[in-house]
C-alpha beads as a LAMMPS data file, in Angstrom:
LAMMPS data file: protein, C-alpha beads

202 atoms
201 bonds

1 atom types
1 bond types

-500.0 500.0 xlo xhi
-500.0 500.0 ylo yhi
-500.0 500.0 zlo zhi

Masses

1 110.0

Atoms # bond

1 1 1 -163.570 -138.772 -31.222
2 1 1 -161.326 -137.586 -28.537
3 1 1 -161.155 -133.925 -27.874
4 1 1 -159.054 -132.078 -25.453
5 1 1 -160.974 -130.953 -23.154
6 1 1 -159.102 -129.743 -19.906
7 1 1 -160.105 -125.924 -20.001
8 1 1 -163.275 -124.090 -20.675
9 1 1 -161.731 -122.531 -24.336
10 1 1 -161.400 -126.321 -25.666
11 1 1 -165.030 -127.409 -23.827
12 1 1 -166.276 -124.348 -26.010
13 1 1 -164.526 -125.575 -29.098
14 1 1 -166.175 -129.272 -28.990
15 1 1 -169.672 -127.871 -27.835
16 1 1 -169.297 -125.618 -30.995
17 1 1 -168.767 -128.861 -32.936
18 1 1 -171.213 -130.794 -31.200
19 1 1 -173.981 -128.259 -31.413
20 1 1 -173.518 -127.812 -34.926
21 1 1 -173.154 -131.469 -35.895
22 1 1 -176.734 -131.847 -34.221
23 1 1 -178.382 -128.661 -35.686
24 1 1 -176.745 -127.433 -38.214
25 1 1 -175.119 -124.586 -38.633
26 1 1 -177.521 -121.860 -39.106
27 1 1 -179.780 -123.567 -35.936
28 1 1 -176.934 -123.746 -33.665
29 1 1 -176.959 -120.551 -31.175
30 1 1 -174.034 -119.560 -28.846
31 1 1 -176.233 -120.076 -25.788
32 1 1 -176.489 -124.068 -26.569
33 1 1 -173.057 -123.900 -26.991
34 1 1 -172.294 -122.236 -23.608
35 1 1 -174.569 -124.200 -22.025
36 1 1 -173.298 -127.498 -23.598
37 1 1 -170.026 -126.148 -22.530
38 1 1 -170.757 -125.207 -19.016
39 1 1 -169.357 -121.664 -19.208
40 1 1 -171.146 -118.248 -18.875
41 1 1 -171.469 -115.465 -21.977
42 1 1 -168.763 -113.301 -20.833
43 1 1 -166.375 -116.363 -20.727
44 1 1 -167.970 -116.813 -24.105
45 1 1 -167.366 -113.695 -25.375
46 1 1 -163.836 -113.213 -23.600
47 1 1 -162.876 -116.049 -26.374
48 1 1 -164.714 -115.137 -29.422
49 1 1 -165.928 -112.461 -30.897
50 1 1 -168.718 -114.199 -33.195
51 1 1 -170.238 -117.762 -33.813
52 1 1 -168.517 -117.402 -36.922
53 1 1 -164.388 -117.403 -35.260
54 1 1 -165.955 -119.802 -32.437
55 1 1 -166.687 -122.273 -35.337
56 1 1 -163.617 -121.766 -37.597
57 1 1 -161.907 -122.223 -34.437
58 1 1 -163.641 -125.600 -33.447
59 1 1 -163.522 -126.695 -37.497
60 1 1 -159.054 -125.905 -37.001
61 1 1 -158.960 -128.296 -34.051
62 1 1 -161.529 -131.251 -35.689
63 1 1 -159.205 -131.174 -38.821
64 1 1 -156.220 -131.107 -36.525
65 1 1 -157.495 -134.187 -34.615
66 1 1 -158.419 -136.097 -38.053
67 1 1 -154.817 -135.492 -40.046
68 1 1 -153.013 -136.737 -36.561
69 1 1 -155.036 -139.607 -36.165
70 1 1 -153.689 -140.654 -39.483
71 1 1 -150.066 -139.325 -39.382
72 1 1 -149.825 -140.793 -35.701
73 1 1 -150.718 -144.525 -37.650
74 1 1 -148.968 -143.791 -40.557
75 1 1 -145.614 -142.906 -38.553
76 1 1 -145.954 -145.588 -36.502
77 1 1 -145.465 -148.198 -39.223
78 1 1 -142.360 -145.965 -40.494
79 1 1 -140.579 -149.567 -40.791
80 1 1 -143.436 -151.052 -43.247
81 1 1 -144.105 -150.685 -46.766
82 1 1 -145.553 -147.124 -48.063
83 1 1 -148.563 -149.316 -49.137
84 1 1 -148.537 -150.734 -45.475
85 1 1 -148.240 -147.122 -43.967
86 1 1 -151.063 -145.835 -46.164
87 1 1 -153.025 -148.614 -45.151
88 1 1 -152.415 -148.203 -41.232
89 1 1 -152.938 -144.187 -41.807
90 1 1 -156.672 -144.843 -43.875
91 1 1 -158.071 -147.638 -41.373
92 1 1 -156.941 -145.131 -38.475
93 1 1 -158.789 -142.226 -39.966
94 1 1 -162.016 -144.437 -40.999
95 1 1 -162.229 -145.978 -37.715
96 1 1 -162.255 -142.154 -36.183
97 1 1 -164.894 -140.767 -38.701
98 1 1 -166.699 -143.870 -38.009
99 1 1 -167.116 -143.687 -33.975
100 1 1 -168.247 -140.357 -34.623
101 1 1 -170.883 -139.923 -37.730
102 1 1 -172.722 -136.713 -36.991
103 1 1 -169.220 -135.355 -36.747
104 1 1 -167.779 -137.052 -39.920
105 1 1 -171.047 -135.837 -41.439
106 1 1 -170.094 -131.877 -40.740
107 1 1 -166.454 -132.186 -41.514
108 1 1 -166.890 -133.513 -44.990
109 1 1 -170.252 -133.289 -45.758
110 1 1 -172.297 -130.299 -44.280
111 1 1 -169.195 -127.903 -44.344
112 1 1 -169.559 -127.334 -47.892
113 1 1 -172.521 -124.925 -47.128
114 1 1 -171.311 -123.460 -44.420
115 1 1 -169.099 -120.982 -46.281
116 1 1 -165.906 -119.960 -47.903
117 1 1 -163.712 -119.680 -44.649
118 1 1 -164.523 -122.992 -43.464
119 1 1 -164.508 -124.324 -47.370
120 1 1 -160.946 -123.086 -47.851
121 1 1 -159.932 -124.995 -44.242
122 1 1 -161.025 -127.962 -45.688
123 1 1 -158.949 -127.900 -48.984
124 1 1 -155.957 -127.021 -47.015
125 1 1 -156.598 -129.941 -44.869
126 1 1 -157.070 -132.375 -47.826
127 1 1 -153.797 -130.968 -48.886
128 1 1 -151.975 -132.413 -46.059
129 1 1 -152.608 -135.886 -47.286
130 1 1 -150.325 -134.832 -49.842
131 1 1 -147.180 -135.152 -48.731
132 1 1 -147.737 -138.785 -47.107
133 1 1 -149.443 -139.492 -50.691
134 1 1 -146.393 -138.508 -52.372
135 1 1 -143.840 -140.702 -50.759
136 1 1 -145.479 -143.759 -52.946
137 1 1 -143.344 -142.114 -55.687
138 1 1 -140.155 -143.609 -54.301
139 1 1 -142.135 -146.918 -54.493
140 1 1 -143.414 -146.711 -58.624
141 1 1 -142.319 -148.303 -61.081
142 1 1 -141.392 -145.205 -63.668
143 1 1 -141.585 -143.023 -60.934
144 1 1 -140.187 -140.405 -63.704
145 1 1 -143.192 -140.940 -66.036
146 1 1 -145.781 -140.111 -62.755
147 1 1 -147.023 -136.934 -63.314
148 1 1 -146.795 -133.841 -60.872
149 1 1 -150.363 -134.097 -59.733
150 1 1 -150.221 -138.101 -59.053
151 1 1 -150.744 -137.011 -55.194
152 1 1 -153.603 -134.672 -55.785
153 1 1 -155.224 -137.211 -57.949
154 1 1 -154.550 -140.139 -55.417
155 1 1 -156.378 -138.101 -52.407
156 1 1 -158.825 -136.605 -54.424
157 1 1 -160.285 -139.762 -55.273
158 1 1 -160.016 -140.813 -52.083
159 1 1 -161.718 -138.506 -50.402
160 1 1 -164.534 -138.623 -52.982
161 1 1 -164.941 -142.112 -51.630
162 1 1 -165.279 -140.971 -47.989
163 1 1 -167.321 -138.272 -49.066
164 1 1 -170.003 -140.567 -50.486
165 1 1 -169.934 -143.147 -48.285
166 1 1 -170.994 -140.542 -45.416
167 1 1 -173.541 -138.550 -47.645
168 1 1 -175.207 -142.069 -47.970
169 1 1 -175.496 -142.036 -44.499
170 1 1 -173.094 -145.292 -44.004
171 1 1 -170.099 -142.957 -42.142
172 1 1 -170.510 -145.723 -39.295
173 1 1 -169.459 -148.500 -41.965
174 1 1 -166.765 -146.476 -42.988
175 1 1 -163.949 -149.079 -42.367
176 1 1 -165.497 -151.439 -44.671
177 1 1 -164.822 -149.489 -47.820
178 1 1 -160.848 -149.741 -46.275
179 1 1 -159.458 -152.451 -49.219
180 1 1 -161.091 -150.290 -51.752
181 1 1 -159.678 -147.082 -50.544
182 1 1 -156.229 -149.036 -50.086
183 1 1 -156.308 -149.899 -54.014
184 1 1 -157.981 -146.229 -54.939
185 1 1 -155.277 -144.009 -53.379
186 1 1 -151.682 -146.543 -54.471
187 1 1 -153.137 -147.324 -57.423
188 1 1 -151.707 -144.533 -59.118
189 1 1 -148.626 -144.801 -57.429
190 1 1 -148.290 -148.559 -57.619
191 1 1 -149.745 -149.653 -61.004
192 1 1 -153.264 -152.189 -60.718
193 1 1 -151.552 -155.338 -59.726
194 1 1 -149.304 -154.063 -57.174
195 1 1 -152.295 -152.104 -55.552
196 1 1 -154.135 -155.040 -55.466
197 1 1 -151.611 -156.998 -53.197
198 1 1 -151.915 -153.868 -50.965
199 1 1 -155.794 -154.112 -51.079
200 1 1 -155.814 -158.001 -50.125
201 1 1 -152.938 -157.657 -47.477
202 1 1 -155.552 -155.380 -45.408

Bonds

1 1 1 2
2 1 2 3
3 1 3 4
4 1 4 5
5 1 5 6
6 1 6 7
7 1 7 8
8 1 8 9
9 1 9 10
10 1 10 11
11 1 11 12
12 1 12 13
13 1 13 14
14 1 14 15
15 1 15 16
16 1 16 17
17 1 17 18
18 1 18 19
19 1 19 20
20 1 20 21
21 1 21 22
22 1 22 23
23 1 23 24
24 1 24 25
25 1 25 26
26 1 26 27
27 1 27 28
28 1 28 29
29 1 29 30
30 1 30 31
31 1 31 32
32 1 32 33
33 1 33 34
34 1 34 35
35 1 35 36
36 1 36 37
37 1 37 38
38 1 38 39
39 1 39 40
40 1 40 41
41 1 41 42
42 1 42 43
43 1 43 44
44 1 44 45
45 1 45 46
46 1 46 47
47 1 47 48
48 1 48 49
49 1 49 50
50 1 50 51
51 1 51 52
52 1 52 53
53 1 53 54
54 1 54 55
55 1 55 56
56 1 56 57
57 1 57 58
58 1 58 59
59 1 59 60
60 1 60 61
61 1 61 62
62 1 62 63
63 1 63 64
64 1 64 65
65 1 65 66
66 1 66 67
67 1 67 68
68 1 68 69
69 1 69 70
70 1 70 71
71 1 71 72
72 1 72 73
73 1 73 74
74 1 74 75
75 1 75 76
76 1 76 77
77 1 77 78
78 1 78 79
79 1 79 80
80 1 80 81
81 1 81 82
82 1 82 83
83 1 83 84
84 1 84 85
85 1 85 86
86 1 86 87
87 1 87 88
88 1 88 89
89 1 89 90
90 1 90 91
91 1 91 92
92 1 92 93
93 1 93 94
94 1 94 95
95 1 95 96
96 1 96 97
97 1 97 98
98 1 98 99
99 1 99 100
100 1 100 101
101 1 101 102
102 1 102 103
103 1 103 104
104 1 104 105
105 1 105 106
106 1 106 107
107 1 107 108
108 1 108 109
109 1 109 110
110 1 110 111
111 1 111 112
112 1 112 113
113 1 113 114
114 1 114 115
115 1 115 116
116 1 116 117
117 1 117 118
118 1 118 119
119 1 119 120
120 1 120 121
121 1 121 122
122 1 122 123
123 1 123 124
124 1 124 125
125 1 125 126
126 1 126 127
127 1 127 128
128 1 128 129
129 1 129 130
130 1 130 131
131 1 131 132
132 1 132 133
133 1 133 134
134 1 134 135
135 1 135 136
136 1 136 137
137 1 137 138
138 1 138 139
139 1 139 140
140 1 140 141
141 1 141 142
142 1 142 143
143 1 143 144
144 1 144 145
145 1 145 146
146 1 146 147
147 1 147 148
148 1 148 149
149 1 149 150
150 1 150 151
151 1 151 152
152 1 152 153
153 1 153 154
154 1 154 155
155 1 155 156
156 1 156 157
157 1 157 158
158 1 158 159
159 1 159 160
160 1 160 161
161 1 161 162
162 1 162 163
163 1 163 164
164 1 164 165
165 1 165 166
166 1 166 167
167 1 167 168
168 1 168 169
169 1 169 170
170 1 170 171
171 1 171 172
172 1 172 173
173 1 173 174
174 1 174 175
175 1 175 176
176 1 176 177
177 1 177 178
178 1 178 179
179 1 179 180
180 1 180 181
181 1 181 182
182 1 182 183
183 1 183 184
184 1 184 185
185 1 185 186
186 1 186 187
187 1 187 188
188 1 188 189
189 1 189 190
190 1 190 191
191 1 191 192
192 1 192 193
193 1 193 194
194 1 194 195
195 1 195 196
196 1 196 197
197 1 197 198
198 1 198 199
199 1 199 200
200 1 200 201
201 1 201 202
């Protein structure tokens, strides 16, 4: 995964996330992190005020770097099918999670016990899938007839795939389960048959 990493706040951020990944949470101490990170304490603490906002921080930037890896594909096939542009958006986020599975592991996985604040990061995350989601309406037949929810349904089940794929332990296979997550998330959108087209065109 490919962090920023020019100045000693963002070295702090990724050591944060690295740290973590390896440790977990309640292991990981600031002075790996600094050390990891190659800056002093006072730097540290110049930064952050807790272990806590240094996380958060880091856990903003990983979710930031996961939702543009997927709107960066899914833009750049702006002249394709929605089906296409989900398609190019999924295999761009799978192939990220995948490269990095200790990482994938904490975003989706381990972050559910880490606590509310990070918790409620993640749902706001999921909910900018939403909007890309959503554009399959102009694409259904009946659009009218879809209900309201049709986005949160499609990402919710797609992320439940994701989800158990890297609890498994198989986040490294990750773009394997890409036709299947093609059909899960247009399904709804698209109707079985259609969805399947998209799932064999991948």
């Amino acid at each position: 995964m490919s962090y920023p990493a020019d100045s000693p706040r963002e070295r702090v951020l990724e050591a944060m996330l690295r740290v973590v990944a390896a440790e977990g949470y309640a292991a990981a101490t600031i002075g790996a992190v600094i050390e990891r990170a190659d800056v002093s304490r006072a730097e540290f603490d110049a930064m952050f005020a807790s272990k806590d906002l240094c996380f958060l921080a880091a856990y903003d930037a990983l979710l930031d770097i996961l939702v543009g890896a997927f709107r960066e594909a899914y833009e750049a096939a702006a002249e394709e099918s929605w089906s296409a542009r989900m398609t190019a958006g999924l295999r761009a986020l799978l192939e990220l999670l995948a490269a990095e599975a200790e990482i994938a592991r904490l975003a989706l996985v381990d972050i559910a016990a880490i606590g509310e604040d990070a918790r409620y990061r993640y749902r706001l995350a999921m909910d900018r899938f939403l909007s890309f989601t959503e554009e399959g309406r102009a694409a259904a037949p009946g659009a009218a007839a879809l209900p309201e929810e049709t986005a949160r349904f499609a990402v919710g089940s797609g992320e439940a795939m994701v989800f158990a794929e890297i609890r498994a332990g198989r986040a490294a296979e990750l773009p394997a389960i890409l036709p299947d997550l093609v059909f899960t998330v247009t399904m709804p959108y698209l109707g079985p048959e259609r969805a399947k087209e998209a799932m064999r065109e991948v």
